[in-house]
C-alpha angles and dihedrals in degrees: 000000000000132000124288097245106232131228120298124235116239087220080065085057091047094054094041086064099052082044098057104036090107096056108040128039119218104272120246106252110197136177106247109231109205139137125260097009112168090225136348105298122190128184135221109210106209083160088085099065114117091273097035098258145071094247094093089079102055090036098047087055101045092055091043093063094040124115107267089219089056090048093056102056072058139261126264132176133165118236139149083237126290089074091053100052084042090056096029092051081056096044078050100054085039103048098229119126123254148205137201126199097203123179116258077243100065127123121269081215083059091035098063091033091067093045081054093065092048094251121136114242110209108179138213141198099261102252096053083047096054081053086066090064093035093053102036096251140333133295091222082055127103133186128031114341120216123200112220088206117015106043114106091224099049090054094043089059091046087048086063084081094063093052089049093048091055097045083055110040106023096174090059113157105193134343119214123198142198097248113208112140094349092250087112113038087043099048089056097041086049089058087045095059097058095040102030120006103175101057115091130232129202152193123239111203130173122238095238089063116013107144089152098061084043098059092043098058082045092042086227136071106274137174121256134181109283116208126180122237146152082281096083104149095068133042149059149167088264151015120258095256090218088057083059105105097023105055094038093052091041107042130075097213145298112272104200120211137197119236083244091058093047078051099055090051093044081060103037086054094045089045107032104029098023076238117143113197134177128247101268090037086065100052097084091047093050090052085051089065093053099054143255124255117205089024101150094224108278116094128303113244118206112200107226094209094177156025112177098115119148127254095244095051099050094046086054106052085044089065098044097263122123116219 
């Protein structure tokens, strides 16, 4: 069983920022206008990042602070997607190969996205390849391994979101965020604590694949049903162990939503913000409209981690139908 992976400084947050500057803009955040909202909802459109994802950030760090001699040999990681452009857009800037273990269930949009950025896709049935995760990386692999969740570097580039949300919108209420693996989540509610501590974060899950909700109702990681759907980006049949206590101490809660709800946003950010945005990236926001328990009175932010979304599917949920 791996390591717990301990609580990350927000100093670690603050470096990550001046480290990645080269690599991720600072992400629109916009006020969502839009009829009947239980509360004021703003967005934060990471989908706009140069490969359509958050993931740069955590990924642009992490190789920044690796050794230069184990970057060389290459860099592989295993990801349904986003990780793996993230990865694969550093390996890119710093001229070393790269993998990418990517689950039999992955996009055609991500798919060719990743051949895009000159990086190598070698895909799995989706439970070996969760095992990649599971297990820090794959026996048939060979360079640098990068781990899209757990790694300390990767979580405190995603947390660089949370210091730009409270320098922009001081008088934040709740953040809610798309939970995959927790890197994310947990990198934004770290920087939280140290800038407004008060102020709740929490998970979005989908109810196909919600092993967060699920532990914390056990108070321990447990196994749920995992069933595939458009909203590739988020979900499993269980929670990564070592995301345990951190996510538990850091996060508010998990806020589970339907297809049809991560529909309906999909829809509300296309036809109110011009704004199109993946599966997993409209979870937060689908949790949002339906409103945040524990928000301390100022407006609710919902984090948009991703846009790659294909072509089929989109065209499908804009005309009422659910992939």
């Amino acid at each position: 069983m791996m390591q717990p992976v301990g609580p990350i400084a927000f100093g670690a947050i603050e470096a990550a920022r001046t480290r990645i500057a080269d690599a991720a803009i600072r992400s629109p955040l916009i006020r969502l206008d839009a009829p009947r909202l239980p509360t004021e909802v703003w967005v934060k459109l990471e989908c706009l990042q140069p490969i359509g994802s958050f993931k740069i950030r955590g990924a642009a760090n992490a190789m920044a602070l690796a050794d230069a001699e184990l970057l060389a040999r290459g860099v592989y990681t295993g990801s349904a997607g986003n990780m793996a452009q993230g990865v694969a857009f550093a390996a890119r800037r710093l001229g070393v190969p790269c993998r990418v273990v990517v689950p039999e269930t992955a996009p055609r949009t991500k798919l060719d996205a990743i051949a895009r950025l000159g990086a190598t896709a070698a895909p799995l049935p989706f439970d070996e390849w969760w095992g990649v995760l599971r297990d820090h990386g794959h026996p048939a692999e060979e360079g640098h391994f990068v781990h899209p969740v757990s790694d300390p570097a990767v979580i405190a580039g995603n947390g660089t979101i949370g210091l730009e949300i409270v320098e922009e919108l001081p008088e934040v209420g709740a953040v809610v965020v798309p939970y995959g693996g927790g890197g994310l989540s947990c990198g934004i509610a770290a920087a939280l604590r140290e800038l407004a501590p008060g102020v709740p974060v929490f998970a979005a899950e989908v109810e196909t694949a919600a092993p967060f909700a699920a532990s914390l109702e056990a108070e321990r990681p447990v196994e749920v049903e995992y069933r595939p759907s458009f909203v590739d980006g988020i979900g499993a049949s269980s929670m990564l162990r070592e995301m345990w206590p951190l996510a538990s101490s850091l996060l508010a809660g998990s806020l589970v939503v339907s297809i049809e709800e991560v529909c309906r946003a999909i829809r509300l950010l296309a036809g109110t913000a011009h704004v199109v945005a993946e599966g997993a990236g409209s979870a937060g926001v689908a949790a949002a409209l339906g409103g945040v328990p524990g928000a301390t009175g100022g407006p609710v932010v919902a984090v948009v981690s991703g846009g790659n979304i294909d072509p089929h599917v989109f065209q499908a949920i804009m005309e009422g139908r659910s992939p």
